[in-house]
C-alpha positions in Angstrom: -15.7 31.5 45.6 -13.7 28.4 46.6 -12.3 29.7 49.7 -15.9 30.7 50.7 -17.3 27.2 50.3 -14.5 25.9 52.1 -14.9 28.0 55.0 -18.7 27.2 55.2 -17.4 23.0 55.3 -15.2 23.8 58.0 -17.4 25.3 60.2 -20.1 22.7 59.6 -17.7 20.3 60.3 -16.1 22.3 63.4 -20.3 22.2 64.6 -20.4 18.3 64.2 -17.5 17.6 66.6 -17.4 17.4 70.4 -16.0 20.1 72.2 -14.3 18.1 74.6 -12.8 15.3 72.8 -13.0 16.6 69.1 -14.4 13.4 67.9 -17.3 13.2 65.6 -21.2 13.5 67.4 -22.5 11.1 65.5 -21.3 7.6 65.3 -22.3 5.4 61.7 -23.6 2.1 62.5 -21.2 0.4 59.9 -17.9 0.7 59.4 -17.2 3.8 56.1 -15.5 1.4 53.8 -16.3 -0.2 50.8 -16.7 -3.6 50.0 -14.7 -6.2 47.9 -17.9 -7.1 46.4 -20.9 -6.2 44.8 -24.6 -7.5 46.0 -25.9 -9.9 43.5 -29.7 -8.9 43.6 -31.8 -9.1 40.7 -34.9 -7.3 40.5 -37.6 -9.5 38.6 -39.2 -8.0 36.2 -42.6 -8.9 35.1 -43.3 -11.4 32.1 -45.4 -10.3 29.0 -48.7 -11.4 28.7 -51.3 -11.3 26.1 -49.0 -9.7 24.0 -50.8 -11.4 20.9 -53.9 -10.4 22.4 -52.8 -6.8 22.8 -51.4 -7.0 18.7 -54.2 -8.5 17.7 -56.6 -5.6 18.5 -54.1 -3.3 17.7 -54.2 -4.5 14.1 -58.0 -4.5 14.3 -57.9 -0.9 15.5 -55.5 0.2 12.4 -57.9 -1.7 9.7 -60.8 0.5 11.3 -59.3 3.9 12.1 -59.3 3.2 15.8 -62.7 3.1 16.1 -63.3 0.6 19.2 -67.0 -0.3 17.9 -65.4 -2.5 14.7 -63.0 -3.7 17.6 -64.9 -5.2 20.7 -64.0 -9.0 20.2 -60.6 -8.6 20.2 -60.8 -5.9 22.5 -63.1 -8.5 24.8 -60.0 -11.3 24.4 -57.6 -9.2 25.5 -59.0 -7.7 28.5 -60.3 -11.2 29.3 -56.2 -12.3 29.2 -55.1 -9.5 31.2 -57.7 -10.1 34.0 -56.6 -14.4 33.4 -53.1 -13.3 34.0 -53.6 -11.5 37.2 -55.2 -13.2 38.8 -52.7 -16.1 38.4 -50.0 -14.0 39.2 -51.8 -13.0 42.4 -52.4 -16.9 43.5 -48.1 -17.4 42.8 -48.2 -14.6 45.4 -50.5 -15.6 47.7 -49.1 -19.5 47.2 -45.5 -18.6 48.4 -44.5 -19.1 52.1 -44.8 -16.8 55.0 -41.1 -15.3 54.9 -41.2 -14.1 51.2 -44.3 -11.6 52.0 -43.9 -8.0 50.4 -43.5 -6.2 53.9 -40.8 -8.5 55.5 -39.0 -8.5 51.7 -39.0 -4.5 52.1 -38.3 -5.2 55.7 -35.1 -7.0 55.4 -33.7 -5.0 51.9 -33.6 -1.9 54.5 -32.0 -4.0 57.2 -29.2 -4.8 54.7 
């Protein structure tokens, strides 16, 4: 089984070279080596909101046997917190300069 497997990576590798110069086809834009350090990017994560909102009516719907009816302030509250918070969150985005747009962010990550 081994000597099979290593037959069929030989000739895949035999396939990739050049016939005349037995050099590899293809040619990696960057150099295969590692480097001495690590990329320091942090992905943000995003904040909790309306989390005593959100207890709030869960409490409500435990006291009434999850019946939303018994439930429709605090069920009113928090959807009225979610909606406040993004809709801020969306005017942070829309407030931030030109270079720091979500397509030239992805843009430049695969560029790295």
């Amino acid at each position: 089984m081994a000597m099979q497997g290593g037959t069929a990576l030989q000739e895949k590798v035999s396939r990739m070279l050049s016939r005349k110069h037995k050099k590899p086809v293809l040619k990696p834009n960057k150099p295969l080596v590692l480097k001495d350090e690590v990329a320091n990017r942090k992905i943000k994560k995003g904040e909790a909101t309306c989390v005593t909102e959100m207890s709030m009516m869960m409490a409500c719907w435990k006291q009434n046997n999850f019946v939303d009816t018994f439930c429709s302030n605090e069920m009113q509250s928090f959807y009225k917190c979610v909606e406040k918070a993004q809709n801020q969150r969306e005017s942070e985005w829309h407030d931030r300069p030109p270079e720091s747009s979500p397509s030239q962010l992805f843009h430049t990550d695969l560029c790295r």
